[in-house]
N, C-alpha and C positions, 0 to 999 in steps of 0.2 A: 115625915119631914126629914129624918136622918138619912133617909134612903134618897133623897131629891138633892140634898147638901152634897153627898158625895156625887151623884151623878153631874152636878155643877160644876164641882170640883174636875173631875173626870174630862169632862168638857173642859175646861179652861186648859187645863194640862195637858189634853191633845191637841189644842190648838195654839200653847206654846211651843210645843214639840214641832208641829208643821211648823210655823212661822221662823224657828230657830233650823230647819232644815232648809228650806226658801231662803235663808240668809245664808247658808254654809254652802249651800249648789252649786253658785258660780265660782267659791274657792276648789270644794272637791274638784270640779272641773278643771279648772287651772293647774292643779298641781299634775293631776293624772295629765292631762291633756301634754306637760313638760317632763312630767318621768320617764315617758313612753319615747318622746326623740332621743332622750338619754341612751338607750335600747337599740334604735332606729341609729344612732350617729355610729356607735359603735359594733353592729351588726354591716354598716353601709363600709365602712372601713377596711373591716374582713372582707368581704367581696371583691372590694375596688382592689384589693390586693393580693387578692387571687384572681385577678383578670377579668371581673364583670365587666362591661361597659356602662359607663355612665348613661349616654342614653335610653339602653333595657331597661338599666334600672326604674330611672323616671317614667318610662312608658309600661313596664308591670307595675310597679307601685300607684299611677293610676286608673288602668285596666282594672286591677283585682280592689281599689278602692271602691272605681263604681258600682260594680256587681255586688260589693258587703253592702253595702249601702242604700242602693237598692232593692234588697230583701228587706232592710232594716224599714225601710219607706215604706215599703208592700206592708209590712206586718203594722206599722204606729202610724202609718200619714194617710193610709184608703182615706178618710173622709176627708180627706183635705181637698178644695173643690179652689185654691190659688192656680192662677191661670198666667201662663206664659207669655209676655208679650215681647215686641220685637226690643225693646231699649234693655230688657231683661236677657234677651238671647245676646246682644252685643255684650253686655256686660260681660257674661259667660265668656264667651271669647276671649275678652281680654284677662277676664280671671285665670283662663288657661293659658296666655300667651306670659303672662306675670309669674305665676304659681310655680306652672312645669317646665314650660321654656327656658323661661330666666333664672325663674329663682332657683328650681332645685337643681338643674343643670350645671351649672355656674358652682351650686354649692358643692355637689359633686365634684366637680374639675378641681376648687380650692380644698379639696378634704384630703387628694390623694395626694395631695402634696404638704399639706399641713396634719395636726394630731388631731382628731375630734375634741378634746379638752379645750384647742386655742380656737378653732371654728365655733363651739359653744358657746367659749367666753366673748370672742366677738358679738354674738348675736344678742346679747346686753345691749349693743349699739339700737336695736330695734326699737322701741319707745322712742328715741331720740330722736330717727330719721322719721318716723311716722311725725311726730309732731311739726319736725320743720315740714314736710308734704302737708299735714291739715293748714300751715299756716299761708305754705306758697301757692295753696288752692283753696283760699279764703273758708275752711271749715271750719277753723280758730281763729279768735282775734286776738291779739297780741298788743294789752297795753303793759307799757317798760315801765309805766308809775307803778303795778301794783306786785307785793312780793311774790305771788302765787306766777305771775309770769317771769318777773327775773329767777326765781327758782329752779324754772324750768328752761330759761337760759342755759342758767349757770351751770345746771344737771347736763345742757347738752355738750357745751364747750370742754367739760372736763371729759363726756365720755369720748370725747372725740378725742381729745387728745390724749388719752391711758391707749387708744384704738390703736392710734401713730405708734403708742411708745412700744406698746406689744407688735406691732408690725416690724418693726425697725432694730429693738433690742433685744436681745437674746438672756444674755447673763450667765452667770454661775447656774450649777444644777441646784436644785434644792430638794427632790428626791428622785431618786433610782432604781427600779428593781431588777436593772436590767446587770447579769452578770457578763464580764468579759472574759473570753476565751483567754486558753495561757499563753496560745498562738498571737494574740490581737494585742498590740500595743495599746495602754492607754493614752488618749490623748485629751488634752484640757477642751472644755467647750465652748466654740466663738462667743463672744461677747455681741457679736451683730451680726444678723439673718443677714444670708446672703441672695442675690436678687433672686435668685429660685423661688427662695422665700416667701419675697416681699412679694410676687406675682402673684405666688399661690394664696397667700393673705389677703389680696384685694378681689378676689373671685367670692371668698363669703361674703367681703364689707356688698358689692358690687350687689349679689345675690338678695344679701338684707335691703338693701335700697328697693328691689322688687318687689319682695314679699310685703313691705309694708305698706308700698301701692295694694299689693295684693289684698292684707287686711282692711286696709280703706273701704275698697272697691265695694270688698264682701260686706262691710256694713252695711254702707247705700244698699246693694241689691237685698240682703235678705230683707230688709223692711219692704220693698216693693214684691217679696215675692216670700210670705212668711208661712215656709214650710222646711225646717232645719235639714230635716233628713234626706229630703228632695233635692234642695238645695247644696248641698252638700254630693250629693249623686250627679248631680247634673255637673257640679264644678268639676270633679272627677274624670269628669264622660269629655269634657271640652281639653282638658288635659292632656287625656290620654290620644285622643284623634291629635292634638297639633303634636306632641310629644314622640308619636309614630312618624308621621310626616317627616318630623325632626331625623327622629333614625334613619330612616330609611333614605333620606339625603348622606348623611354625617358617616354611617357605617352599615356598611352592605356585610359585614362575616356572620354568615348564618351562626356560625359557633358562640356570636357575643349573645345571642337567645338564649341564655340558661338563665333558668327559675331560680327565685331565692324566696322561697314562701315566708319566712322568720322577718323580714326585710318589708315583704309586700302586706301582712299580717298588721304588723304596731303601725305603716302607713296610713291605712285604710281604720283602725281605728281612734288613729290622731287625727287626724283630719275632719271626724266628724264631732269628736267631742270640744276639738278647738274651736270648732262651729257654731255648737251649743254655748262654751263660752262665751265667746263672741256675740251673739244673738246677746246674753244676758245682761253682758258689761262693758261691750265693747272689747276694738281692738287694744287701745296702751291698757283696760285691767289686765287683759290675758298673757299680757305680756312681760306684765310687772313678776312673774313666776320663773323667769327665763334663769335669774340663777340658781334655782334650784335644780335644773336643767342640767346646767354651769357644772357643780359641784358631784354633780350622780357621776356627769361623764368623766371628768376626771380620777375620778377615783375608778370607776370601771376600766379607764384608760389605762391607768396604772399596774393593775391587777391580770387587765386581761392582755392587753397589748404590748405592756412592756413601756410606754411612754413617758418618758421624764418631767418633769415636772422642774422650772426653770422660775429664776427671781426676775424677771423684767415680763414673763405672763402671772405669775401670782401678784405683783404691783398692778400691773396693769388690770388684770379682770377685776382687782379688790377697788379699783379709781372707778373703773366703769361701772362698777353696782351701787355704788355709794352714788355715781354722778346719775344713774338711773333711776332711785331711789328722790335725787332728789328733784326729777322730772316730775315723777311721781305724785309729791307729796306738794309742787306749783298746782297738778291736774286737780288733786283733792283740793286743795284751799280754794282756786277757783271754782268747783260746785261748790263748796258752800256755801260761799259770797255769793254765787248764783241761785242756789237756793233760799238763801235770807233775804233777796230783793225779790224773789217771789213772793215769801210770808209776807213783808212788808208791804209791796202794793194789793195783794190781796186782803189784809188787815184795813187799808186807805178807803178801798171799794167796798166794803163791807160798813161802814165808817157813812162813806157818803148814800148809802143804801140805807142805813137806817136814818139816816137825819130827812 
């Protein structure tokens, strides 16, 4: 008897342990899936400024995705027998016309001209733009009675405009490691980015608008087509062919070809665990992680690159996580309510089933 008690026991605790692991998967994912661009932002930077081309980059970064990815397929998805159709190949398309074209492209062009710290902090915008896209492509509905929607209002209006104030204002430093020669005059730091700036500023916002199509996109297809690591392979594969294309328009010097494997590496394996994310919880959960993102890169920024650290982006990314936060916390209260009018017609029909 004692010996059946503990085997009971033994069971039930392995099957808290599973279920408490099935509840923590889509976080691990998340956080890994945003530590690794922190890696990736700051790696892409080095490069860009020692003369890689932006477009190599985009087109090794998804060359060497598809082929990790690929194995990864071959080794966990053989038995996967999902089958490619043509509304599925379109998708793909535009996944790659979004992903690589625009978004990383784009994000590249405003990286080398801004710090990875303020392109990071920008990308807190991302929640905010995907929502108003579910909303201007009827995926959401949008009533302004209830507070889980004005929440998420409110959460986008403010990230938008901490977006402006970080675009626009500059400020005092607020930290520095960077020492000045005895040669180099000091001088005080503008108080407001100057149009160099504000262009190189609007090439991430520009970029996040893409990507969050992009996320969309990827929802829709992978339920029509549900095999992650496939899927994930194949968006890669559509990337990399338009992504070439792109090059080989844009810039012909054989010399911008040089490999950055460290670059192409965290690429290929963010991209498929964002996927995994995604698949789980969708695009705004995955994205709800972005400032933790935020704050790796910064401070890697700080240490490795020398980057300042300035009072009108520390306002500003600390408006935009608060104003993201509370996108967030609209998207939660709406499942709930959506889930409690489930309990309750289903309690009604169960109700009129037994009478």
């Amino acid at each position: 008897m004692e010996e059946e008690k503990e085997g009971v026991r033994e069971g039930i605790g392995n099957s808290k342990q599973e279920k408490l692991c099935e509840k923590l998967k889509p976080y691990i994912y998340c956080i890994f899936a945003n530590v690794c661009p922190a890696g990736f932002n700051i790696t892409s930077k080095v490069s860009l400024n020692k003369g890689m081309s932006r477009y190599v980059l985009v087109t090794y970064g998804h060359a060497i995705g598809t082929i990790a990815t690929a194995l990864l397929a071959f080794l966990f998805e053989r038995k996967n027998d999902s089958k490619i159709s043509l509304p599925i190949v379109r998708n793909l398309f535009f996944l790659g016309l979004l992903g690589a074209v625009l978004g990383r492209t784009l994000f590249f062009a405003g990286l080398e001209q801004t710090s990875p710290a303020f392109a990071s902090a920008l990308a807190s915008l991302i929640p905010s733009i995907t929502f108003i896209l579910t909303v201007l492509f009827r995926m959401e509905k949008l009533e302004i009675s209830k507070r889980g929607s004005q929440a998420k209002i409110l959460g986008t209006v403010v990230a938008f405009s901490d977006a402006a104030l970080m675009t626009l204002y500059k400020g005092i430093t607020v930290i520095s490691l960077h020492i000045q020669h005895s040669n180099q005059p000091v001088t005080p730091s503008k108080a407001f980015i100057d149009k160099d700036s504000i262009k190189g500023s609007l090439m991430p916002v520009t970029s996040y608008v893409s990507l969050s199509a992009f996320y969309i996109l990827q929802t829709i297809t992978i339920k029509m087509y549900p095999a992650p690591i496939k899927f994930t392979s194949l968006t890669c594969l559509s990337g990399a062919i338009l992504s070439t294309i792109m090059t080989a328009i844009l810039d012909h010097k054989s010399s911008s070809w040089k490999l950055s494997w460290n670059i192409i590496v965290i690429f290929g394996i963010t991209v498929n665990v964002q996927t995994l994310a995604i698949r789980l919880e969708g695009p705004v959960f995955m994205t709800a992680f972005k400032p933790l993102s935020t704050l790796i890169v910064a401070i890697m920024g700080l240490l490795i690159l020398g980057d300042a650290l300035y009072i009108g982006g520390v306002i500003g990314a600390t408006l935009i996580i608060l104003g993201l936060y509370a996108t967030l916390w609209g998207k939660k209260k709406e499942k709930v309510e959506k889930l409690s009018k489930q309990t309750l017609s289903e309690q009604v029909n169960e109700i009129k089933q037994e009478k």
